[in-house]
C-alpha positions as CSV (number, residue, x, y, z in Angstrom):
1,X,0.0,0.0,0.0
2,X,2.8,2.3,0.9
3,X,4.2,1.9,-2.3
4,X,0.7,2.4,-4.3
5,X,0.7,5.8,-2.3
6,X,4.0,7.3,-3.3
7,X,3.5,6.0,-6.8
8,X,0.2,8.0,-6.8
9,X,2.0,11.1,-5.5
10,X,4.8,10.9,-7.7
11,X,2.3,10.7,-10.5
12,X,0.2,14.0,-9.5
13,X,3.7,16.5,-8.3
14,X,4.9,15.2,-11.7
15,X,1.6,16.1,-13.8
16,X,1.8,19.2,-11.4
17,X,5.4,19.9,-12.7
18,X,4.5,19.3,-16.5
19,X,1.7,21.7,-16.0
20,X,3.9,24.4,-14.6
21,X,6.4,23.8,-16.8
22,X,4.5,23.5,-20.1
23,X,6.3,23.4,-23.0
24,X,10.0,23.1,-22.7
25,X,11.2,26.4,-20.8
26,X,14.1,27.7,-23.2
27,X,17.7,28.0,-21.4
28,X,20.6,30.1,-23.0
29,X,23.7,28.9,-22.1
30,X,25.5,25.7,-23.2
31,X,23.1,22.0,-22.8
32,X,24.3,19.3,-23.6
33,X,21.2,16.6,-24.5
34,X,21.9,13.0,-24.3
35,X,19.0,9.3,-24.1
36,X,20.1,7.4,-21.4
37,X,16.9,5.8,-21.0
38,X,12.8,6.8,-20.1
39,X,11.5,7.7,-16.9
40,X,13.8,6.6,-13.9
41,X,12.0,4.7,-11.0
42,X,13.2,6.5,-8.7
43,X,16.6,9.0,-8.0
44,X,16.5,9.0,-4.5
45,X,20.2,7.4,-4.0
46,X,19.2,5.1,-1.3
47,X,16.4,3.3,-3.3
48,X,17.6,3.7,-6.9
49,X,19.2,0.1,-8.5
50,X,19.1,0.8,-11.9
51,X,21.8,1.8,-14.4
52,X,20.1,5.2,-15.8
53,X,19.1,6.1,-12.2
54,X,22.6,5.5,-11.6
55,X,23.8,7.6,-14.4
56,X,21.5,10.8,-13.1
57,X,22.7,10.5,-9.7
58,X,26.3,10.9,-11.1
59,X,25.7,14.3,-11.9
60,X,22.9,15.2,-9.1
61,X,25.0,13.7,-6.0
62,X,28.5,13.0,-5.0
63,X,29.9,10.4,-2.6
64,X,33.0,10.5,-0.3
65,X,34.8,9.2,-2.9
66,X,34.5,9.1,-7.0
67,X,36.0,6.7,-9.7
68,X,38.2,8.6,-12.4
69,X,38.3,7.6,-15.6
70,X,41.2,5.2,-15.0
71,X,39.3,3.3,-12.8
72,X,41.0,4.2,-9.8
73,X,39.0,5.7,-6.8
74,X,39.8,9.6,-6.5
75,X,38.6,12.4,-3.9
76,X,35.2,13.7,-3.9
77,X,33.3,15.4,-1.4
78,X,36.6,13.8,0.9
79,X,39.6,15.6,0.6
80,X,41.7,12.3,2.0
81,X,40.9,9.1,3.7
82,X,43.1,6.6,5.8
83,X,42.2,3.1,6.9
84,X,43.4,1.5,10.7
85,X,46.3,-1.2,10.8
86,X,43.5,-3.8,11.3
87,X,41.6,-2.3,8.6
88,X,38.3,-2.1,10.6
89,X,38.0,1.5,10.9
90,X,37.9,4.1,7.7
91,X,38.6,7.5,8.6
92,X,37.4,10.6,5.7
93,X,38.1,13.9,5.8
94,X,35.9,16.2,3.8
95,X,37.0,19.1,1.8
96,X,37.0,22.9,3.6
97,X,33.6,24.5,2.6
98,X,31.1,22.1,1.1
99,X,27.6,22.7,0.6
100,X,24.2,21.6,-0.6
101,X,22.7,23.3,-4.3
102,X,21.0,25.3,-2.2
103,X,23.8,26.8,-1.1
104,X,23.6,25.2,2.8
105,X,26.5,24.1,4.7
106,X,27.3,20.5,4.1
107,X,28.6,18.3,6.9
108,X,29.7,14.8,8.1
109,X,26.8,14.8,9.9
110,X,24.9,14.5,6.4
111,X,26.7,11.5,5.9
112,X,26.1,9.8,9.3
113,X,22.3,10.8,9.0
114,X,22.5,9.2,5.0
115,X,23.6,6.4,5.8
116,X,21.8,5.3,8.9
117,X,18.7,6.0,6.2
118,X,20.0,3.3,3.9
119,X,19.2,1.1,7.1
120,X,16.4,2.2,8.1
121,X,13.9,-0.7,7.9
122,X,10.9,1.7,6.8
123,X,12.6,3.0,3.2
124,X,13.6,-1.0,2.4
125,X,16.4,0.7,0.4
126,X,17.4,-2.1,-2.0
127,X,21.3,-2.1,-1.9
128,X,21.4,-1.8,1.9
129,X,23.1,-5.4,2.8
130,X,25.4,-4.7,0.0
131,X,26.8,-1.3,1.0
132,X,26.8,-1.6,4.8
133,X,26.3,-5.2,5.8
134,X,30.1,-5.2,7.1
135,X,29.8,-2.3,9.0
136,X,29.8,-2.8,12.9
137,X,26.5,-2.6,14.1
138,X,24.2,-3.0,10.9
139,X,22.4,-6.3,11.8
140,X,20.8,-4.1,14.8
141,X,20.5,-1.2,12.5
142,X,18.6,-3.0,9.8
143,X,16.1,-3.8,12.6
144,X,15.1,-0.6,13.5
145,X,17.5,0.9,16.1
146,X,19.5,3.4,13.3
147,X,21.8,4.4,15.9
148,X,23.8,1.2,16.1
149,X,25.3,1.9,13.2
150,X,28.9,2.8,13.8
151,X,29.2,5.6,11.5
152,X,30.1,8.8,13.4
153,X,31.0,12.4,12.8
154,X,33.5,13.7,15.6
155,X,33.7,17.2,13.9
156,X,32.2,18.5,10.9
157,X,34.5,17.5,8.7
158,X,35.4,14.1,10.0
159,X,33.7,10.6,9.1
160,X,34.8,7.9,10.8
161,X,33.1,4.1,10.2
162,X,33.8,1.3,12.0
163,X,33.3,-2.1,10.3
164,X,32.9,-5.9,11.3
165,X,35.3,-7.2,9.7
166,X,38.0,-6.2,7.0
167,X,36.8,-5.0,3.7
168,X,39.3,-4.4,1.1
169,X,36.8,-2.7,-1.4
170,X,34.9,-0.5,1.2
171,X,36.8,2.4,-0.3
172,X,34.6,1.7,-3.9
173,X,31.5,1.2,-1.8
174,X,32.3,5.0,-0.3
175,X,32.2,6.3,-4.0
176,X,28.9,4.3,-5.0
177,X,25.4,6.4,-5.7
178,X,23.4,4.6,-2.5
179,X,26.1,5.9,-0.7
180,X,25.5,9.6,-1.5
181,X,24.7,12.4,1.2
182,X,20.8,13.5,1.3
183,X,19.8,16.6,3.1
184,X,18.1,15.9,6.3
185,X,16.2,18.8,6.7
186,X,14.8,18.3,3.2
187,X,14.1,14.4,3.2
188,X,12.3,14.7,6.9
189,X,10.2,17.7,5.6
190,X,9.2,16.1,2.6
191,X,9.5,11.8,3.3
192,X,10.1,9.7,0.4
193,X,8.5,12.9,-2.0
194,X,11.6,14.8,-1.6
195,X,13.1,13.2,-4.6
196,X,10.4,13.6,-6.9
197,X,10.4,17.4,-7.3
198,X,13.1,19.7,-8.6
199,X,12.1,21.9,-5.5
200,X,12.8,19.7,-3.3
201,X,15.8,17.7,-4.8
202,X,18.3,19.3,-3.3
203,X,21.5,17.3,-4.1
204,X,25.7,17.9,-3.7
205,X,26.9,17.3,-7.3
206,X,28.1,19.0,-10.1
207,X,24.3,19.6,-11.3
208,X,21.3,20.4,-10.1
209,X,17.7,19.4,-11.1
210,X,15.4,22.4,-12.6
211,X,12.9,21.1,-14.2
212,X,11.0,17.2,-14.9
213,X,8.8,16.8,-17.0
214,X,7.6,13.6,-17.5
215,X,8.4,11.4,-20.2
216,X,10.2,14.1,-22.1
217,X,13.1,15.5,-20.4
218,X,14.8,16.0,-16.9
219,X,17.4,19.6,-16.8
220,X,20.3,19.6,-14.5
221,X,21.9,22.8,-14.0
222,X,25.5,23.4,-13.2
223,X,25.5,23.5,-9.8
224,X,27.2,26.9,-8.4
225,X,28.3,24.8,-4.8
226,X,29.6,22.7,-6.2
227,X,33.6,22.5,-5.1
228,X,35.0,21.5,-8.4
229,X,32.6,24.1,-10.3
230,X,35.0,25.7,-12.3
231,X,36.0,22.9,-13.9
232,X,32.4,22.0,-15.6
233,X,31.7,23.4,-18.8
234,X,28.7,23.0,-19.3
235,X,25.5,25.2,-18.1
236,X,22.9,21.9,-18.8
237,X,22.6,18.7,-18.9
238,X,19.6,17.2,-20.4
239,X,17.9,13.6,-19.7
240,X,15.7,13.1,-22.5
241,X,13.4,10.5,-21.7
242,X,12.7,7.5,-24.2
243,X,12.2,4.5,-24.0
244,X,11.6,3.6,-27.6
245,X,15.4,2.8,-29.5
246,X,13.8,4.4,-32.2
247,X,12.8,7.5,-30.9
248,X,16.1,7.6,-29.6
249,X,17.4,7.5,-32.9
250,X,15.1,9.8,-35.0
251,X,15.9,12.1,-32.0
252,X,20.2,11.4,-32.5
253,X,19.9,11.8,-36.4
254,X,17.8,15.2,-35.9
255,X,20.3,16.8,-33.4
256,X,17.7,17.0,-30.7
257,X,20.2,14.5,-28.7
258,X,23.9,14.2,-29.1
259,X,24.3,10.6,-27.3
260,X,22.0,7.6,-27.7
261,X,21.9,4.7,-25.3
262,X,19.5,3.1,-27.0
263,X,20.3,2.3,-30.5
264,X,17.4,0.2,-32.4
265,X,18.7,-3.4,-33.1
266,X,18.3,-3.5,-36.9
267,X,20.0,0.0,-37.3
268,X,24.1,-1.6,-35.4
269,X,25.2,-4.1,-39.1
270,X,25.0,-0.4,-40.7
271,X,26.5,1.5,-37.6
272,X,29.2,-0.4,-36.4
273,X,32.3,0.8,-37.7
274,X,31.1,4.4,-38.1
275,X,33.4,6.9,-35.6
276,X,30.0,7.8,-33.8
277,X,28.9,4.3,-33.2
278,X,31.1,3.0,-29.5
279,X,31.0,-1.1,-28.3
280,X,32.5,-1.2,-24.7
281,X,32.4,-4.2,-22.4
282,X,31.5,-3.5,-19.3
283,X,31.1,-6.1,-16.5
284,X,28.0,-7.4,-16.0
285,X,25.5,-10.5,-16.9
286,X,22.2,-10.5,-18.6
287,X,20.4,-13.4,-17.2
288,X,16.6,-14.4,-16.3
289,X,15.1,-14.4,-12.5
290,X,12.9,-17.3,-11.6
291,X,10.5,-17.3,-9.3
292,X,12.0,-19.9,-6.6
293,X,8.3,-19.4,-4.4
294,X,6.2,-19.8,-7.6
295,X,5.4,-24.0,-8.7
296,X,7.2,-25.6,-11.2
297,X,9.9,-23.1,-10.8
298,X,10.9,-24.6,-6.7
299,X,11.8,-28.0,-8.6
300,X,15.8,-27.2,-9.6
301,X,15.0,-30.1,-12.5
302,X,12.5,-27.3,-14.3
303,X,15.2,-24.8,-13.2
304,X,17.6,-26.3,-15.0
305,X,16.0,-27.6,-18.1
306,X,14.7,-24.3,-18.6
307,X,18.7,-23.1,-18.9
308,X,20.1,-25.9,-21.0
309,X,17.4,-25.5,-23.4
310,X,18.8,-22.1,-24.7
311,X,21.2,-21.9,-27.4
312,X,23.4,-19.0,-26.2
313,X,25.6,-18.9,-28.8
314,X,22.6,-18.3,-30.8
315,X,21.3,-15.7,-28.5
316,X,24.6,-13.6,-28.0
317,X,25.7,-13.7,-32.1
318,X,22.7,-13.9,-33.7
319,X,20.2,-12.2,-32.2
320,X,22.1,-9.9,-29.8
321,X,24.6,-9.5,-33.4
322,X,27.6,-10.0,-31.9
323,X,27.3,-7.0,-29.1
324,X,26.8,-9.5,-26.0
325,X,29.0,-12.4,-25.5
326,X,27.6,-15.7,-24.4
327,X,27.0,-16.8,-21.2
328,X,27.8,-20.2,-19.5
329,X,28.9,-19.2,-16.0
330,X,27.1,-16.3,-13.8
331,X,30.0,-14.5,-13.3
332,X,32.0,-13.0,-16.5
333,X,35.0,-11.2,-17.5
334,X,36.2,-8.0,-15.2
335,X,35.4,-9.7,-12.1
336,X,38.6,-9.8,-10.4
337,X,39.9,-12.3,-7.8
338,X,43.5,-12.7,-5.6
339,X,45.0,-14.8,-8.8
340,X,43.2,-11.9,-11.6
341,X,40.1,-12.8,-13.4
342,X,37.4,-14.8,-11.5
343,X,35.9,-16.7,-13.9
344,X,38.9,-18.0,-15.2
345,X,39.5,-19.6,-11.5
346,X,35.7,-20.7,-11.5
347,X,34.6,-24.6,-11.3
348,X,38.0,-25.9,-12.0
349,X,38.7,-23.4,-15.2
350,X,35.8,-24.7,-16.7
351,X,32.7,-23.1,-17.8
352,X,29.1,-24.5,-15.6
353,X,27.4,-25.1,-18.6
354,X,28.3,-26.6,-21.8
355,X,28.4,-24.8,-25.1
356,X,27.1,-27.8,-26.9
357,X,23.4,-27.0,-27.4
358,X,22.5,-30.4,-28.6
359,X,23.8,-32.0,-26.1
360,X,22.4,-29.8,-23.6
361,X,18.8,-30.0,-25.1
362,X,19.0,-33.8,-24.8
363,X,19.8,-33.4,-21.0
364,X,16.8,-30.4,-20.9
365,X,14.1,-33.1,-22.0
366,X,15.2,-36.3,-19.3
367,X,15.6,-33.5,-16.3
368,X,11.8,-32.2,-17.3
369,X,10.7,-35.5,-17.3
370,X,11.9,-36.4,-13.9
371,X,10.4,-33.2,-12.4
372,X,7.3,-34.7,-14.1
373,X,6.9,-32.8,-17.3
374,X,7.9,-35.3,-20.0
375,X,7.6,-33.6,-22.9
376,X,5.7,-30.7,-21.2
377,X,2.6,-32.8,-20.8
378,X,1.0,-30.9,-17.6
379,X,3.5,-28.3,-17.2
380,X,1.4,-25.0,-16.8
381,X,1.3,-22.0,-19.1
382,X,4.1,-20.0,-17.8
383,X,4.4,-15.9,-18.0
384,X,7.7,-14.1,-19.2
385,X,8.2,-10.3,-18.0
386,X,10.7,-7.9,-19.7
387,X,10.7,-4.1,-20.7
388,X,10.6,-3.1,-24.4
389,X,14.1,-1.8,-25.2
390,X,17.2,-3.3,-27.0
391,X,17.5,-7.1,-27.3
392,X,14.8,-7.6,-24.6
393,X,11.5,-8.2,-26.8
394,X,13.5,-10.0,-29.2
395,X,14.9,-12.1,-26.9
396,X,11.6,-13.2,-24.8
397,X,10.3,-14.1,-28.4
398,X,13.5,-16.7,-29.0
399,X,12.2,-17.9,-25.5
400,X,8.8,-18.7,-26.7
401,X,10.3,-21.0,-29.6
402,X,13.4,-22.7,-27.0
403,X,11.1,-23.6,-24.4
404,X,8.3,-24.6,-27.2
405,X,11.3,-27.5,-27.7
406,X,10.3,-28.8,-24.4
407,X,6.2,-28.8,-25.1
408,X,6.2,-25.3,-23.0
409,X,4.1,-22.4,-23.7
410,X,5.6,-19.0,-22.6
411,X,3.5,-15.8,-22.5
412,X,5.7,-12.4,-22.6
413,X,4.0,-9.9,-21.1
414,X,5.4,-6.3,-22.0
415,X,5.5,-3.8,-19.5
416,X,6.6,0.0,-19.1
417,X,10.4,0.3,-17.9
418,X,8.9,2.5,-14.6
419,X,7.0,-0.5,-13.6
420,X,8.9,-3.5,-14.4
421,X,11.5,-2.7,-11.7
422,X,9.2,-2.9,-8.6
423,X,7.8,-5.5,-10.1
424,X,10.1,-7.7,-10.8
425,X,11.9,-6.6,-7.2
426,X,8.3,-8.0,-5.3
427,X,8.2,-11.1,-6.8
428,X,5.5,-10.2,-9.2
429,X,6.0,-12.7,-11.8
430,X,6.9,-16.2,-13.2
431,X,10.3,-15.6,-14.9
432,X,11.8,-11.9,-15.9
433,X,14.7,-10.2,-17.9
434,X,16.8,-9.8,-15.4
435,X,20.9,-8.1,-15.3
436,X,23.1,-6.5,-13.1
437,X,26.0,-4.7,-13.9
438,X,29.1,-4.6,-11.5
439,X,29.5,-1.3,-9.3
440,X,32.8,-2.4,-8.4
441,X,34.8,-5.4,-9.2
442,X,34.8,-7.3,-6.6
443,X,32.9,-10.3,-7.3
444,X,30.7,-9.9,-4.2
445,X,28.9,-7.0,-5.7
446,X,27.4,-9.6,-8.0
447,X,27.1,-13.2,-5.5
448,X,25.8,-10.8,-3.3
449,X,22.2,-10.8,-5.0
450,X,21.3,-14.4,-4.8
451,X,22.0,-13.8,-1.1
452,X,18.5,-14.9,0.8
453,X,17.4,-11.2,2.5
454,X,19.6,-9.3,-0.1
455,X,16.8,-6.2,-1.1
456,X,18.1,-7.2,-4.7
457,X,17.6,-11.0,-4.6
458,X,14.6,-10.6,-7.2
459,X,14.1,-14.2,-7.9
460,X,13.6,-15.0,-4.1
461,X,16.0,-17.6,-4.1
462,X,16.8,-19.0,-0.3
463,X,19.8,-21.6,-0.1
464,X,21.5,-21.9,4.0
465,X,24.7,-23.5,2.2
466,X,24.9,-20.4,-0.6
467,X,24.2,-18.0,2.5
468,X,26.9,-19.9,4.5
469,X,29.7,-19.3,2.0
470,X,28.7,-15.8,1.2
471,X,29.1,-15.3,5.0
472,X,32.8,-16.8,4.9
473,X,33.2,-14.4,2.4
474,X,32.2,-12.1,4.5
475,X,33.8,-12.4,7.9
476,X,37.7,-14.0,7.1
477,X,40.5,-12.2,7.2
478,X,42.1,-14.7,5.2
479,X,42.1,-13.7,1.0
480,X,42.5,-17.2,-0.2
481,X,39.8,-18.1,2.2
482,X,37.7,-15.3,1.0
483,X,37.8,-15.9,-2.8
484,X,37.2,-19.7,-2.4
485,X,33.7,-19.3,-0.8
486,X,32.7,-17.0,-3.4
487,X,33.7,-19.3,-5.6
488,X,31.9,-22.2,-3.8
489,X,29.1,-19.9,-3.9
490,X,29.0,-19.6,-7.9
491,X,28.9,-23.2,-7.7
492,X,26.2,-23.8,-5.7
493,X,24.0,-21.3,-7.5
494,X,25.3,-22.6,-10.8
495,X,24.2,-26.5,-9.8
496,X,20.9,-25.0,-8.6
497,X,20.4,-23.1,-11.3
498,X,19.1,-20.3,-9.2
499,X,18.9,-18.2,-12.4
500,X,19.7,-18.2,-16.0
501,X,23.0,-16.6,-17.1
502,X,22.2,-15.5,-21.1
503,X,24.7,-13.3,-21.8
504,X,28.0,-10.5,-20.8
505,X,27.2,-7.4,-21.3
506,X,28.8,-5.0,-23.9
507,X,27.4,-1.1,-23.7
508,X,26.8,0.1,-27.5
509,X,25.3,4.1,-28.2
510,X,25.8,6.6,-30.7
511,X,27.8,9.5,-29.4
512,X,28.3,12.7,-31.5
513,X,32.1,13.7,-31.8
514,X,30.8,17.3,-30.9
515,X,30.9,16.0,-27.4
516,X,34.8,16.2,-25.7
517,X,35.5,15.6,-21.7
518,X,33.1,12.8,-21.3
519,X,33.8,8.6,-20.7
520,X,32.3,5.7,-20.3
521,X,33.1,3.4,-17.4
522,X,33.1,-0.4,-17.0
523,X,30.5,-0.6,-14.9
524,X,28.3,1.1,-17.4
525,X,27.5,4.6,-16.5
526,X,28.6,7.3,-18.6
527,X,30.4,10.3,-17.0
528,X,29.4,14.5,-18.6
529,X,30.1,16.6,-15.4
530,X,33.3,17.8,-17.4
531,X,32.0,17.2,-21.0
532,X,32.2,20.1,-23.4
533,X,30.8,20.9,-26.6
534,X,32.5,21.7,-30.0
535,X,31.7,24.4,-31.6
């Protein structure tokens, strides 16, 4: 019901706002317009957990710590950092001077009160296990009692968090969106509706929000607090809002937007090549939730037939044309371990499933038949849920005819980008497009999800043993230790086939070569709070 409500309200302050607004309020100065994707769900930074949410938040907020366009973690809103002997306690130090867009004082007690948020069992923020679960006191935090946290400001300018046990990655957790300061005056004043107005969306980063207007266009401003605003350029950045690859691409070719996320499938044999037309991997799995708490799919025989029964070769080359790579373990290329990359240390060297479709068809059949389902004789009409963007439709309709190989009948249901998150996220479905693309490269940030109470865990899959290595993983001090339960983890989610890896991800978009000053990371967010424009 709670959720119901704020979707109402964000629906009437944003038909509010387009009625204020009206048409598109002209702005001199320099904008630069970019697709990124439609409406977000939500850019509150302690509920958001999805890439173009991400992307906003970039520009809107700013954590302790950023990542630079090497990769490496830089200062952000903290001048320096240091870390204890023992590694249990982080120590920031924020710059001299920061402040809120609305020109406020900003302070470590912004952080503390932030983070204690993410906890806070009310706001169910999504990411919260994964960003503070190895903090000292967060098991009693996530129960209610905020304070236990120990996250503390001793002056203004001084954060100090105290965690559980070591965590060599903490410092890319500090520099993650969820992360980001909110203002506490604002959020208490205006609850969960703070982040849903650009009156109220008071943020830290290089940009502020001026004006939404629903599906057509949110404008960030440069933001005058800022620390670093002398270095950015540019006086705008604008979010168009599309869903549709081909709007996206009528709007690209007109000059209304000079980068495209989404670039229609059957327009990349006569793009690629082309100097405006960018293929980047980034680290990250598309794969398929299934519903562990709906019948057939708590029988891991379905589970896995329904995996083997996919030509992913197929998928990744034909289909995807060559953009995705396939898929035959859950965790793929950029994940890093103590001996480099972790999937090349993963089951013995070897993939989890084979690459020999035929084969693995043959083996689809006999496991459906001892769950029951021989040849799909009583095996009920199932549902498949996906947004309409990319590979996704195209995809779900290659489903249709894989699973048809087994006597199954699949349904794709199509819905709106908005609503597909929270839907997906409450277990409001049979099986779903599913994909998560790394935040850091530490292969927790991806194990993580299939974790039982993980806010992320969208197919509601609940295994002690998986649990029980991802809590090794969690709590030695020893690194060889560490890596080989997250290991033993992939394996036990890989035998249980707790969901379906399809494919690694690859970003492709249109980018004009107007546009100087911006990048691309490999977790998939593109960077313009020091993009330019050529004349």
């Amino acid at each position: 019901m709670k959720k119901k409500v704020i979707a109402l309200l964000l629906v009437a302050c944003m038909l509010v706002g387009a009625t204020a607004c009206g048409a598109e309020t002209k702005k001199e100065g320099k904008v630069l317009a970019v697709q990124v994707g439609p409406d977000p769900e939500t850019v509150d930074p302690a509920l958001n957990s999805a890439v173009d949410g991400g992307i906003m938040l970039l520009h809107s907020h700013e954590c302790l710590l950023t990542v630079g366009q090497d990769g490496t973690l830089q200062p952000g809103q903290a001048e320096t950092w240091e870390t204890s002997a023992d590694g249990l306690t982080w120590t920031f130090h924020l710059r001299d001077g920061l402040k809120w867009s609305d020109g406020s004082e900003l302070t470590a007690e912004d952080f503390v009160f932030s983070w204690k948020r993410v906890c806070d069992p009310a706001l169910a923020a999504p990411y919260a296990e994964t960003v503070l679960g190895m903090v000292k006191g967060y098991d009693e935090a996530i129960t209610g009692n905020l304070d236990a946290l120990a996250v503390s400001a001793p002056d203004a300018q001084t954060l100090v968090v105290e965690l559980s046990a070591p965590c060599s990655f903490f410092g890319s957790l500090a520099a993650f969106a969820t992360l980001s300061p909110v203002q506490q005056e604002t959020v208490e004043k205006n609850g969960e509706a703070w982040a849903i107005s650009p009156e109220t969306y008071v943020g830290n980063g290089a940009f502020y929000m001026t004006e939404w207007v629903p599906g057509s266009h949110i404008l960030m401003s440069k933001n005058p607090n800022y620390w670093n605003a002398d270095a950015v350029k540019l006086d705008g950045l604008k979010f168009v809002l599309m869903e549709d690859s081909n709007a996206s691409y009528s709007a690209y070719k007109t000059g209304e937007i000079l980068m495209a996320k989404d670039v229609p499938t059957e327009e990349i044999p006569s793009l690629t090549g082309t100097s405006e037309f960018h293929v980047e991997p980034i680290i990250g799995t598309y794969y398929l939730s299934l519903n562990t708490e709906r019948e057939p799919f708590t029988n891991v025989n379905v589970r896995k037939a329904l995996s083997l029964a996919i030509d992913r070769e197929y998928v990744a080359n034909t289909l995807m044309e060559g953009t995705y790579s396939a898929a035959y373990n859950f965790m793929g290329p950029g994940w890093v371990d103590a001996s480099g990359e972790f999937m090349d240390n993963a089951n013995g060297g070897q993939t989890y499933i084979s690459a020999d479709y035929e084969a693995n068809l043959a083996e689809a059949k006999s496991l459906l038949a001892e769950a029951g389902y021989a040849n799909g004789e009583g095996f009920p009409v199932i549902k498949y849920t996906t947004n309409d963007s990319g590979y996704h439709k195209t995809v779900a309709e290659y489903l249709q005819q894989a699973w048809a190989e087994l006597g199954i009948t699949l349904q794709v249901e199509i819905v709106e980008w908005s609503s597909f998150t929270p839907m997906r996220r409450n277990g409001e479905y049979d099986v779903a497009r599913n994909g998560w693309v790394g935040d850091y490269s530490d292969p927790s940030n991806m194990l993580d999800l299939l974790y039982s109470s993980n806010g992320n865990n969208d197919g509601k899959y609940n295994n002690p043993e998986y649990d029980a290595a991802m809590d090794v993983s969690r709590t030695t001090v020893d690194t060889a230790e560490r890596f080989a339960a997250l290991h033993q983890a992939e394996d036990i989610l890989m035998e249980d086939a707790a969901c379906i890896p399809l494919a690694y991800y690859n970003d492709y978009w249109l980018q004009s070569e107007k546009i100087t000053g911006m990048w691309h990371s490999a977790y998939g967010y593109w960077y313009f709070m020091y993009a330019d424009i050529a004349e």
